[in-house]
DOSETI-463843 format. One line per 3 residues: number of its first residue (from 0); their letters; for each residue y, x, z of C-alpha. Coordinates in nm, 2 decimals, padded with zeros to 4 digits, m for minus. Layout:
# residues N
NUM = a = Y X Z  ... .
# end
This chain:
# residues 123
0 = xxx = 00.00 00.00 00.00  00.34 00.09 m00.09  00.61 00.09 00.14 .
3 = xxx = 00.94 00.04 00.03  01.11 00.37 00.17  00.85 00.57 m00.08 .
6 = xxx = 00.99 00.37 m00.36  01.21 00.63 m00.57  01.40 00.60 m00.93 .
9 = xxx = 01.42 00.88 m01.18  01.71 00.90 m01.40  01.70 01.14 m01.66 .
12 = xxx = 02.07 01.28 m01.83  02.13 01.49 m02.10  02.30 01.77 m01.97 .
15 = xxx = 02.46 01.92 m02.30  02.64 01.56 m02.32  02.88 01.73 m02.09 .
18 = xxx = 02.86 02.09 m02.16  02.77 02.12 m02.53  02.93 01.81 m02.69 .
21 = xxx = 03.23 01.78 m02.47  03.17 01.38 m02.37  03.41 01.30 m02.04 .
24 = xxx = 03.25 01.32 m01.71  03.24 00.93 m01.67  03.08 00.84 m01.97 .
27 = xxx = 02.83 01.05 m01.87  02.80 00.86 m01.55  02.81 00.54 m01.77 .
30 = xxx = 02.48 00.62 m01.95  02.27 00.66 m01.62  02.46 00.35 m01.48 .
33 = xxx = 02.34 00.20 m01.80  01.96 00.31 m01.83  01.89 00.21 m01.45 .
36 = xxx = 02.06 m00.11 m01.49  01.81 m00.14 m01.79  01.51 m00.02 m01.61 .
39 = xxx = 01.57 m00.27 m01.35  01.66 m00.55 m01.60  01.35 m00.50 m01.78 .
42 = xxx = 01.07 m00.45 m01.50  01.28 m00.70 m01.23  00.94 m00.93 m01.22 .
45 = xxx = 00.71 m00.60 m01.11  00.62 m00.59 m00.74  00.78 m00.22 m00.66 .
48 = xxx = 01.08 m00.31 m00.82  01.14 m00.63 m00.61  01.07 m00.40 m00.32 .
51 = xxx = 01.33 m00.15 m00.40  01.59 m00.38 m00.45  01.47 m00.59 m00.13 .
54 = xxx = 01.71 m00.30 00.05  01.98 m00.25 m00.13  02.14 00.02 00.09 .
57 = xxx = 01.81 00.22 00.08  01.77 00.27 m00.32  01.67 00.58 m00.37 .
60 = xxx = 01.71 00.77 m00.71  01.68 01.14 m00.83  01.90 01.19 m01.09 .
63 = xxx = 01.79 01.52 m01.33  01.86 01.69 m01.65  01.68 01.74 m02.00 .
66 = xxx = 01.86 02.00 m02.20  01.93 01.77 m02.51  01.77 01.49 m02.74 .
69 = xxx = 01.40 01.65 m02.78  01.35 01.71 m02.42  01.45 01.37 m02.32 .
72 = xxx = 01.24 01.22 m02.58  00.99 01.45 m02.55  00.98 01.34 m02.16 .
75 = xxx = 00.96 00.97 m02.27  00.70 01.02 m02.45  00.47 01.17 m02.21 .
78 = xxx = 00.58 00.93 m01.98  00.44 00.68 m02.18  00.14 00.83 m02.24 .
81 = xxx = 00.11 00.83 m01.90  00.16 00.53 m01.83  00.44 00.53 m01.67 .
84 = xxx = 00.70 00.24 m01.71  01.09 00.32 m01.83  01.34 00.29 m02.02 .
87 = xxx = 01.51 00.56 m02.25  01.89 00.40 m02.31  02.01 00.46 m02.67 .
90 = xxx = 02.38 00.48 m02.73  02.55 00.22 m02.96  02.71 00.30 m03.22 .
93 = xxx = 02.60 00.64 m03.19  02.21 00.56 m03.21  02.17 00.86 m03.01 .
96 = xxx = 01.94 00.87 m02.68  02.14 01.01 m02.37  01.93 00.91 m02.06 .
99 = xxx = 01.64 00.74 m01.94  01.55 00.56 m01.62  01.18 00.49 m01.48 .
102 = xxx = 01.12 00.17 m01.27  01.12 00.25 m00.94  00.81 00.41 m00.82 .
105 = xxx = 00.63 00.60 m00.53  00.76 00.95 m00.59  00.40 01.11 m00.50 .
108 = xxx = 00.28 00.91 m00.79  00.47 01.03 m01.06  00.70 01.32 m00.95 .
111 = xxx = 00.44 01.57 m01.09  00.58 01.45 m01.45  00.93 01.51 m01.40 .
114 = xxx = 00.85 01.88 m01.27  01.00 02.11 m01.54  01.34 01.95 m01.48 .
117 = xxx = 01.60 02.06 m01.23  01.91 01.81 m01.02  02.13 01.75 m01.29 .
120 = xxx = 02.47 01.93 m01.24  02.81 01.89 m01.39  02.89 02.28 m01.50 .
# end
């Protein structure tokens, strides 16, 4: 059984949004806003979700960085061939993928996937 304190959301950022293509701090911020709203949206009727947001001032996300487009879609994808529900937010009118956001999960369970990225940071 899974309690709700073990619950955890992974957000996933681009980190040469910032760095390498020069987009401003809070639209940054906008696209991890965006792809947990998302996540949440889309899995709101699965059990661990209802949990996490049973407490709203005990949500608990990690918030990381891929290095650009492939290693964010490259994480997708082997998140969903593990099985592992998400959501990887697409920019309009850009059509370009900037973040992705799992449903909330234990972190033991899938922490082991996200391993190879590092807290995102702004410099």
């Amino acid at each position: 059984r899974t309690s709700r304190m073990s619950l955890v959301q992974y957000i996933v950022v681009r980190g040469d949004l910032l760095r390498v293509l020069g987009w401003p701090v809070g639209a940054v911020v906008a696209q991890a806003c965006h792809a947990s709203t998302a996540a949440m949206h889309a899995f709101r009727d699965d059990a661990e979700t209802a949990k996490y947001l049973a407490d709203l001032d005990r949500m608990h996300k990690i918030v990381l960085e891929a290095a650009d487009a492939d290693a964010l879609t490259g994480l997708a994808e082997a998140l969903k061939q593990s099985g592992v529900l998400h959501r990887l937010w697409i920019e309009q009118p850009e059509n370009i993928p900037t973040c992705l956001a799992t449903k909330p999960y234990a972190k033991e369970k899938i922490q082991g996937l996200f391993k190879k990225f590092k807290l995102y940071k702004s410099n």
